[in-house]
py3Dmol code that shows the C-alpha trace and the ligand (Angstrom):
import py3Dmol

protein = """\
ATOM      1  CA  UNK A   1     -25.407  14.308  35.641  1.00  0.00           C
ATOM      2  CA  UNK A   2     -22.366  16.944  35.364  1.00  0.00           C
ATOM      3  CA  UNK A   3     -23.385  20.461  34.940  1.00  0.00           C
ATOM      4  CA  UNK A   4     -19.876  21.436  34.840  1.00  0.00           C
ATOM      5  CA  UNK A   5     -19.037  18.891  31.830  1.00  0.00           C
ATOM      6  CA  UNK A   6     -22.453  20.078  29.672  1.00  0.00           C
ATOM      7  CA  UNK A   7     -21.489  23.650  29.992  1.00  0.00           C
ATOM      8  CA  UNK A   8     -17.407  22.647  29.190  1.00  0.00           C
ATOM      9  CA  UNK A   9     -18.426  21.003  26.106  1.00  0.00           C
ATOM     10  CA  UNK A  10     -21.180  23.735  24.989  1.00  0.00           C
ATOM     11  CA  UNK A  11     -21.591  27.118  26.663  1.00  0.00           C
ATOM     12  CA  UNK A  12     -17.671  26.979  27.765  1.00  0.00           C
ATOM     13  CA  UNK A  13     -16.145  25.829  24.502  1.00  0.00           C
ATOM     14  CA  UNK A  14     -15.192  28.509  22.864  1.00  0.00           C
ATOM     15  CA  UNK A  15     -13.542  29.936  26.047  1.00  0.00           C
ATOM     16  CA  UNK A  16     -11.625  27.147  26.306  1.00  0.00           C
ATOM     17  CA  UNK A  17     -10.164  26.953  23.060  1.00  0.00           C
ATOM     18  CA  UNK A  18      -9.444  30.157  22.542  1.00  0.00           C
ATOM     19  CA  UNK A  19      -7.738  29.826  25.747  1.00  0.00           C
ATOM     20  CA  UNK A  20      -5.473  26.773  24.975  1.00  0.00           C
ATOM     21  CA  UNK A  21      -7.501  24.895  27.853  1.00  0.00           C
ATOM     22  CA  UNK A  22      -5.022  26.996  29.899  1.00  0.00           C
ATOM     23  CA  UNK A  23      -5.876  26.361  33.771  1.00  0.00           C
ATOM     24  CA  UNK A  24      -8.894  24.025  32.699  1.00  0.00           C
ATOM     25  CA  UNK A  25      -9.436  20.757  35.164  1.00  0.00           C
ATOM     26  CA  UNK A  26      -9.277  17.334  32.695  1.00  0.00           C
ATOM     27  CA  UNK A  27      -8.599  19.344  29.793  1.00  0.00           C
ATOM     28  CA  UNK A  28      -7.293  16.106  27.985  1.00  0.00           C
ATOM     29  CA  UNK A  29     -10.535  13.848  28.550  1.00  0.00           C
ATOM     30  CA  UNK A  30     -13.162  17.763  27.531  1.00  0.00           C
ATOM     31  CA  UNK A  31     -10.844  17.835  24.398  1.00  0.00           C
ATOM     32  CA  UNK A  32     -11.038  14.399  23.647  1.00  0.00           C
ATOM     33  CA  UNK A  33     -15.325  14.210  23.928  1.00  0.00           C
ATOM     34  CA  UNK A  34     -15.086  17.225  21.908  1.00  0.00           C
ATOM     35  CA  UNK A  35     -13.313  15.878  19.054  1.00  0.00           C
ATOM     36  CA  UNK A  36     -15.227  12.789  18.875  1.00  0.00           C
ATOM     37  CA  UNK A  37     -18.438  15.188  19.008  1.00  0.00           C
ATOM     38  CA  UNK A  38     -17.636  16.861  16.349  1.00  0.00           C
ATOM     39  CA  UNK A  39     -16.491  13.378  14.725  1.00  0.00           C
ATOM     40  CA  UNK A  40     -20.304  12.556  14.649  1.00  0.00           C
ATOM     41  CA  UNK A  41     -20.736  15.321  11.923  1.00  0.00           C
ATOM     42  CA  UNK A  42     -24.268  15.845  13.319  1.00  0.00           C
ATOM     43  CA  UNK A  43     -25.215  18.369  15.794  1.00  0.00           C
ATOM     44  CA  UNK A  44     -25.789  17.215  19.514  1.00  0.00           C
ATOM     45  CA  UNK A  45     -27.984  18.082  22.282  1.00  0.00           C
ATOM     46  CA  UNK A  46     -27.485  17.262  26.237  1.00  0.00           C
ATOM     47  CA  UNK A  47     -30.209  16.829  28.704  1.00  0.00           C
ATOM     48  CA  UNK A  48     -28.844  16.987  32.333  1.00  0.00           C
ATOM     49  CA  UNK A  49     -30.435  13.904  34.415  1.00  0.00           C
ATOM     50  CA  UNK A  50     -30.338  13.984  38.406  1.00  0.00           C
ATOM     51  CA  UNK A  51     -27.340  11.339  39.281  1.00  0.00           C
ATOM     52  CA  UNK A  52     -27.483   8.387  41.396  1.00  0.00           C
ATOM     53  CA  UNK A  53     -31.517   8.433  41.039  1.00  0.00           C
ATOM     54  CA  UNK A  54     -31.900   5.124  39.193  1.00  0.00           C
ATOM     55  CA  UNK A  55     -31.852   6.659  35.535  1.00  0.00           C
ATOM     56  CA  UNK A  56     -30.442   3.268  33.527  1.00  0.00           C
ATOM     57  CA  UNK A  57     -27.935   5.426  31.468  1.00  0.00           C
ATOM     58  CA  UNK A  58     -26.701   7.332  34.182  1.00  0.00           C
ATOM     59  CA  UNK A  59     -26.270   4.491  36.482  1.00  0.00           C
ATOM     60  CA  UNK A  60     -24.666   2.408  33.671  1.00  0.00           C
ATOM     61  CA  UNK A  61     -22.178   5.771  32.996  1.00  0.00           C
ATOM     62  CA  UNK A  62     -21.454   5.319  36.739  1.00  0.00           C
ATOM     63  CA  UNK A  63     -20.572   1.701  36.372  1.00  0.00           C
ATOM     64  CA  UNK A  64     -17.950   2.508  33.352  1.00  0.00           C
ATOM     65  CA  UNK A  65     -16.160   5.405  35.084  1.00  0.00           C
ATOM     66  CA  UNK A  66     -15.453   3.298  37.751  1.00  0.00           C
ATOM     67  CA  UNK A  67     -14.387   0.737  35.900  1.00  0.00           C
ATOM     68  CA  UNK A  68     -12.239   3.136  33.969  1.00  0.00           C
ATOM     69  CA  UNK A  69     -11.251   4.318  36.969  1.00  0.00           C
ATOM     70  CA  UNK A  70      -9.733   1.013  38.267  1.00  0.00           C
ATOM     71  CA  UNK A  71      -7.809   0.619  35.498  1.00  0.00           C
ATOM     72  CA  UNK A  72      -3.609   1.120  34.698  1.00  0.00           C
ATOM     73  CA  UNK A  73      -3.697   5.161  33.485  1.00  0.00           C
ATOM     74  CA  UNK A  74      -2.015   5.381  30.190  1.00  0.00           C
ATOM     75  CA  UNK A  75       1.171   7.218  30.411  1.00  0.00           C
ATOM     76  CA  UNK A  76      -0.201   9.429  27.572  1.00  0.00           C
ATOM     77  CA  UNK A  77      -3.461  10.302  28.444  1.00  0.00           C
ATOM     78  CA  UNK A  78      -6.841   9.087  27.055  1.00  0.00           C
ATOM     79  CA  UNK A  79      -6.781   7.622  23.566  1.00  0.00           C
ATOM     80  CA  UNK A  80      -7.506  10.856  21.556  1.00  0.00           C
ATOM     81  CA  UNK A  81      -9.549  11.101  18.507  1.00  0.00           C
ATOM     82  CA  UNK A  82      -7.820  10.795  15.293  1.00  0.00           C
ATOM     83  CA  UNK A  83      -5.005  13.374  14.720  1.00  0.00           C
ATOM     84  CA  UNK A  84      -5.624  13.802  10.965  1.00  0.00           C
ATOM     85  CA  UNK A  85      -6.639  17.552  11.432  1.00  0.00           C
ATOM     86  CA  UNK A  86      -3.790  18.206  13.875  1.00  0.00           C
ATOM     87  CA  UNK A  87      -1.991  20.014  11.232  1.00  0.00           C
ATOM     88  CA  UNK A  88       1.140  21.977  11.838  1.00  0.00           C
ATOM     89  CA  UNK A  89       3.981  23.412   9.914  1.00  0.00           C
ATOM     90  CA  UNK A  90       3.817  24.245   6.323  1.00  0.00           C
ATOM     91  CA  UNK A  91       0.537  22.697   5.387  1.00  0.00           C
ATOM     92  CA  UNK A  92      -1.962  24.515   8.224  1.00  0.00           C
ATOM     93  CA  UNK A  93       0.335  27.520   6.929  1.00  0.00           C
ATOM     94  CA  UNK A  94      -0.751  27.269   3.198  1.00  0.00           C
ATOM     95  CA  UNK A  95      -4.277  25.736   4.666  1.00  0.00           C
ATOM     96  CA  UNK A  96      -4.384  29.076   6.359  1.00  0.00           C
ATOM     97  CA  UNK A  97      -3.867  31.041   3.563  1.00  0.00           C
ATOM     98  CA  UNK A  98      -6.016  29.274   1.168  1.00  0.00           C
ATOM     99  CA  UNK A  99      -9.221  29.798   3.594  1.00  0.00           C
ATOM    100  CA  UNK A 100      -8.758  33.292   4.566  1.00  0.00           C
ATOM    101  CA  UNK A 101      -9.656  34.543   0.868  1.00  0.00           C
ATOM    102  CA  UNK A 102     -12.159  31.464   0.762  1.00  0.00           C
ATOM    103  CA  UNK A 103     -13.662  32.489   3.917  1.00  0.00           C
ATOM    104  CA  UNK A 104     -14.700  35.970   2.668  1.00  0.00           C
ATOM    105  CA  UNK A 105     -15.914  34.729  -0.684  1.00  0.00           C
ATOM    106  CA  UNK A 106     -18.266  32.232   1.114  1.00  0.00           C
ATOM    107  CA  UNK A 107     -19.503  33.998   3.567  1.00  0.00           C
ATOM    108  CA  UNK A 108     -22.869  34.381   2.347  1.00  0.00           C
ATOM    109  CA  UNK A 109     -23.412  30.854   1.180  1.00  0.00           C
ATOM    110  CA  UNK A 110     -22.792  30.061   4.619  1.00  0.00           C
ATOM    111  CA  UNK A 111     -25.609  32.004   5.725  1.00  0.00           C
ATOM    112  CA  UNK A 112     -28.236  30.397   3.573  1.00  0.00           C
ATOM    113  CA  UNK A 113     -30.650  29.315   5.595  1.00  0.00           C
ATOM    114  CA  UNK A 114     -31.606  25.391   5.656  1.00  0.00           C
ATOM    115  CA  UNK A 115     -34.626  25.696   3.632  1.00  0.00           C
ATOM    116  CA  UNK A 116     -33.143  27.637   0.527  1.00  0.00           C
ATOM    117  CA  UNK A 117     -29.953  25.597   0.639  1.00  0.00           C
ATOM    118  CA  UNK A 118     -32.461  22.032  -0.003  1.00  0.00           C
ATOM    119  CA  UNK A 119     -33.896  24.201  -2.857  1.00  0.00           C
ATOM    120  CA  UNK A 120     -30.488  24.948  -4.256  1.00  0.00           C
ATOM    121  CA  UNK A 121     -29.306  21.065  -3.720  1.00  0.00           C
ATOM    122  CA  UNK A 122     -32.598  20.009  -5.401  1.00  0.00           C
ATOM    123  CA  UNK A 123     -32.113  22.668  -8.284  1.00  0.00           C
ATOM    124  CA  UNK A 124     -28.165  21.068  -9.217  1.00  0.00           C
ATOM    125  CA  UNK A 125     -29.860  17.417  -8.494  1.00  0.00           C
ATOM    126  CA  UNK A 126     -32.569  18.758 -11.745  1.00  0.00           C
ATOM    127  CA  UNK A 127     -29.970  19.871 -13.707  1.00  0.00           C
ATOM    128  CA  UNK A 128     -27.785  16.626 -13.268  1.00  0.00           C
ATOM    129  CA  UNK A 129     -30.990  14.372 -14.536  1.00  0.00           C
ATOM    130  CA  UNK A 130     -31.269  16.511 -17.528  1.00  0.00           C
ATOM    131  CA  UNK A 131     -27.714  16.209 -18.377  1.00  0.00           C
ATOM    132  CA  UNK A 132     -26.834  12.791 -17.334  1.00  0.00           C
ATOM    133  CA  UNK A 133     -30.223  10.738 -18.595  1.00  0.00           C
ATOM    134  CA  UNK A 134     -32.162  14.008 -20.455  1.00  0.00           C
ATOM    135  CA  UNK A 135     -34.644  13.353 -17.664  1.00  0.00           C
ATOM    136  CA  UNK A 136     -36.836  15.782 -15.813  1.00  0.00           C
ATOM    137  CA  UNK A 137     -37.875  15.092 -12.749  1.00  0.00           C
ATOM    138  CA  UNK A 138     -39.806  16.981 -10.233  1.00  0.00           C
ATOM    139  CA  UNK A 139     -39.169  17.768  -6.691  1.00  0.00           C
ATOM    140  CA  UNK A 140     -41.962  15.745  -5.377  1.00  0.00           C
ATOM    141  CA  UNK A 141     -40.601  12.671  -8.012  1.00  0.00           C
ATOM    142  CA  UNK A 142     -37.199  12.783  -6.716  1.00  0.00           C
ATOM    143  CA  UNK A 143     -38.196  12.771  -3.521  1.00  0.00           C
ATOM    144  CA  UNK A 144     -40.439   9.911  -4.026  1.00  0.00           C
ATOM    145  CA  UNK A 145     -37.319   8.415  -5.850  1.00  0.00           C
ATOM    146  CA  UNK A 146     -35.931   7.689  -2.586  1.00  0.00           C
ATOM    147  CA  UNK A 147     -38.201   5.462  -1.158  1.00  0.00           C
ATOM    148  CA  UNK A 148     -37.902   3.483  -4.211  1.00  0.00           C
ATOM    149  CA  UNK A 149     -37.221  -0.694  -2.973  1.00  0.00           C
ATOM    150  CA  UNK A 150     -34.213  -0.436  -5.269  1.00  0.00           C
ATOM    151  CA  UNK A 151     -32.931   2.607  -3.274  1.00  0.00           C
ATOM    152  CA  UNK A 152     -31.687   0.755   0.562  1.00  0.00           C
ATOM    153  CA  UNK A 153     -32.543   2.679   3.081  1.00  0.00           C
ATOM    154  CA  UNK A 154     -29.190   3.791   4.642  1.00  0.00           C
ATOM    155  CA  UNK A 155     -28.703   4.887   0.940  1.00  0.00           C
ATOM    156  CA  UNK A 156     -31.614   6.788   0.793  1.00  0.00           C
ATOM    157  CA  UNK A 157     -31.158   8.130   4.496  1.00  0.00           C
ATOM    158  CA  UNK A 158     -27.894   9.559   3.322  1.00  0.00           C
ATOM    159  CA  UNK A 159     -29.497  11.138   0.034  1.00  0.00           C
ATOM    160  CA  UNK A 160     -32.171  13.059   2.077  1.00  0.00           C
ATOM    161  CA  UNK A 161     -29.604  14.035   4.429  1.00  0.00           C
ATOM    162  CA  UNK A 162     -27.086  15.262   1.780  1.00  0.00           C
ATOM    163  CA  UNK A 163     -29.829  16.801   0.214  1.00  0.00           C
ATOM    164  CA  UNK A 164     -30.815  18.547   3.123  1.00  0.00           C
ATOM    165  CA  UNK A 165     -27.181  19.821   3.638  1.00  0.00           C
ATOM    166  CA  UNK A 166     -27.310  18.163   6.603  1.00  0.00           C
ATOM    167  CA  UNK A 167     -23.482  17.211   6.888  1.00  0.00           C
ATOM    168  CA  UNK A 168     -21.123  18.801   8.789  1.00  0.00           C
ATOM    169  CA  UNK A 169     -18.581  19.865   5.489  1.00  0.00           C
ATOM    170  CA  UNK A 170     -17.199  22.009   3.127  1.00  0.00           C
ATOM    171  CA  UNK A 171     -18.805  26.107   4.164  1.00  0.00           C
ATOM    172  CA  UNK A 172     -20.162  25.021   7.232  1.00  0.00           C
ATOM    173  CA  UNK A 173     -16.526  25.044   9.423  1.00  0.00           C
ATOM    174  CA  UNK A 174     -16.818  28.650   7.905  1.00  0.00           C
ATOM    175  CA  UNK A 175     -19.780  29.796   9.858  1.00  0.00           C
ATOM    176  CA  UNK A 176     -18.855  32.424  12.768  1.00  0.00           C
ATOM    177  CA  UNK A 177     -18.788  30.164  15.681  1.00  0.00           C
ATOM    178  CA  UNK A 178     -16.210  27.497  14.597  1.00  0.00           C
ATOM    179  CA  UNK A 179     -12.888  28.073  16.219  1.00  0.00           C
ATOM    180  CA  UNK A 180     -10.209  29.229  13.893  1.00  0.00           C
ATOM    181  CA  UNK A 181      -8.256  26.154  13.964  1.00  0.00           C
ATOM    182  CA  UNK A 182     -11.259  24.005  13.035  1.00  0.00           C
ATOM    183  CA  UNK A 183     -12.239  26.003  10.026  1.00  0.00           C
ATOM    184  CA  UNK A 184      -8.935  24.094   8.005  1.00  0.00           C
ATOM    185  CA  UNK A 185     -11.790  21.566   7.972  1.00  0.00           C
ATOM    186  CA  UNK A 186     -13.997  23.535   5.274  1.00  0.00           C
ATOM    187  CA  UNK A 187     -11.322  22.444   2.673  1.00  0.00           C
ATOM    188  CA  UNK A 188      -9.820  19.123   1.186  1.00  0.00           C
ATOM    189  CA  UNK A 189      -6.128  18.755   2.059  1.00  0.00           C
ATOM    190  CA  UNK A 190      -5.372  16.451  -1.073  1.00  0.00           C
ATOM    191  CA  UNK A 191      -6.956  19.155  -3.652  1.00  0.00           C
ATOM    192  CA  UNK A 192      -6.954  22.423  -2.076  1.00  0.00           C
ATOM    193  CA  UNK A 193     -10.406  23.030  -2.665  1.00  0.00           C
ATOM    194  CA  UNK A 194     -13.846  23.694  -0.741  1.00  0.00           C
ATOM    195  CA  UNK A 195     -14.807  20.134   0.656  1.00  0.00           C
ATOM    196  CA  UNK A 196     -18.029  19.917  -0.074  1.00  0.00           C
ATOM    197  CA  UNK A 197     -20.755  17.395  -0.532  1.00  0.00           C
ATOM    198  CA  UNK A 198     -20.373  17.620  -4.336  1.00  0.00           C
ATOM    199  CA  UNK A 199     -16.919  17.797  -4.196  1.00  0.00           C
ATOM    200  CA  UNK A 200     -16.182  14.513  -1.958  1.00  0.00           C
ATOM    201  CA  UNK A 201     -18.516  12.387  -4.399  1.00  0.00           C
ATOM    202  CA  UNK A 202     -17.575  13.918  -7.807  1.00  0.00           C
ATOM    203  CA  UNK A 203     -14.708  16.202  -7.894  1.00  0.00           C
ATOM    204  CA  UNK A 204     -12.418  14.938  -5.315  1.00  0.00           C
ATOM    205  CA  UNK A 205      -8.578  14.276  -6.364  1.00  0.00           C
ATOM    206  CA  UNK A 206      -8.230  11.858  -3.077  1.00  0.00           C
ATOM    207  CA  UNK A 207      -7.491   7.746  -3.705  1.00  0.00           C
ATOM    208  CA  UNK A 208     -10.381   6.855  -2.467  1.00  0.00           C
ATOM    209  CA  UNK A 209     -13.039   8.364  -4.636  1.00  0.00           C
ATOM    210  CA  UNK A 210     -11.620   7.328  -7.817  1.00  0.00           C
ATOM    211  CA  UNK A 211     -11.520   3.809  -6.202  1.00  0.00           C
ATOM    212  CA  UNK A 212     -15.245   3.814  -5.425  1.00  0.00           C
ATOM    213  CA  UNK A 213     -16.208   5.159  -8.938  1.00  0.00           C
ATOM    214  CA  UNK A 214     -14.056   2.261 -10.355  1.00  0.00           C
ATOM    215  CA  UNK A 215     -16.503  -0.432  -8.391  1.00  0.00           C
ATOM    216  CA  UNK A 216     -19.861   1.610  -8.920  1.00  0.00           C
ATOM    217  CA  UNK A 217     -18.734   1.366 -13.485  1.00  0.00           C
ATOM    218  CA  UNK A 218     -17.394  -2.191 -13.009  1.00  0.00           C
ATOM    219  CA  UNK A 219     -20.679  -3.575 -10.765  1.00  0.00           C
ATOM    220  CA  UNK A 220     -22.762  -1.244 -13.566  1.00  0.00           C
ATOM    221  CA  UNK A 221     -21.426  -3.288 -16.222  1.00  0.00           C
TER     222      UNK A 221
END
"""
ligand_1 = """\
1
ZN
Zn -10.420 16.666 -2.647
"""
view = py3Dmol.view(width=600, height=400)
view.addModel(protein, "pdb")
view.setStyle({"model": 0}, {"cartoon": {"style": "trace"}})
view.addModel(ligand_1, "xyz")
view.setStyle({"model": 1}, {"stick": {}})
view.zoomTo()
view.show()
């Protein structure tokens, strides 16, 4: 029911970053909603509701700030979103540097609209068939792929999302509009390379992935 927090996590955002939240009333809990906001990796829309006019999420909202409000303060603020891309130092220096050349060179791909991007997913998901099982499959078959009882369905939710370039990675935290200090984001700290889709679930140098292939050959077998 707060006009004034819609607009500081939307229309006032950009101010306020660029500003350092300099002057800016409950700076700590705005920057704190807008980090896990952009946690979700999905965009986010706000409706405004009329408070105190029996609207169950509103009135339940009510019940939890003062809640929150009767409890001890932590000495540090509210519990802020993870810190992993509070870089400083050395590495947002080199970070820096690596992304200002990428930046330029990506430019356009970052401007491909949603429709052509699916295409060009759909086009590299072709040419992996072919190479992996000498298969080819048509748009319509992969697609139908996916509802396949084999397939679960947060699996295949997260297919037709990736293939829909519908995660928040790699070129996107290029597009005009991301704050400078967010855009570290479009690349992978471990390898120093454009983080995207492909590259988190194939290419990526990072513990984790190789750990994950590991499972998928040894449950294969
Ligand atoms: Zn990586």
């Amino acid at each position: 029911d707060s006009k004034t927090t819609i607009e500081a996590v939307t229309t006032n955002l950009r101010r306020n970053e660029d500003s350092g939240y300099i002057g800016i009333k409950n700076a700590d809990l705005i920057r704190s909603v807008v980090e896990a906001l952009r946690e979700r990796q999905v965009d986010t829309y706000f409706d405004w509701v009329k408070g105190h006019n029996g609207h169950e999420a509103n009135e339940r909202a009510d019940q939890l700030a003062k809640q929150g409000a009767r409890e001890p303060q932590p000495e540090q603020g509210p519990e802020r979103a993870p810190s992993k891309w509070r870089l400083t130092g050395a590495k947002l220096e080199r970070m820096m540097q690596s992304l200002a050349y990428r930046a330029i060179r990506e430019r356009k791909s970052a401007e491909v609209g949603p429709r052509r991007s699916t295409e060009v997913v759909l086009a590299e998901v072709k040419r992996d068939l072919k190479r992996a099982f000498n298969s080819s499959r048509t748009s319509e078959r992969i697609w139908k792929d996916l509802r396949k009882k084999t397939v679960t369905r947060e699996c295949a939710q997260f297919l037709w999302r990736a293939m829909h370039n519908g995660y928040m990675v790699g070129e996107k935290w290029l597009k005009a509009g991301i704050p400078d200090h967010l855009k570290v984001r479009a690349i992978c700290q471990e390898c120093d390379e454009l983080k995207t889709m492909t590259h988190i679930l194939a290419e990526c140098e990072a513990t984790g992935r190789r750990e994950v292939e590991r499972l998928l050959a040894s449950l294969w077998k």
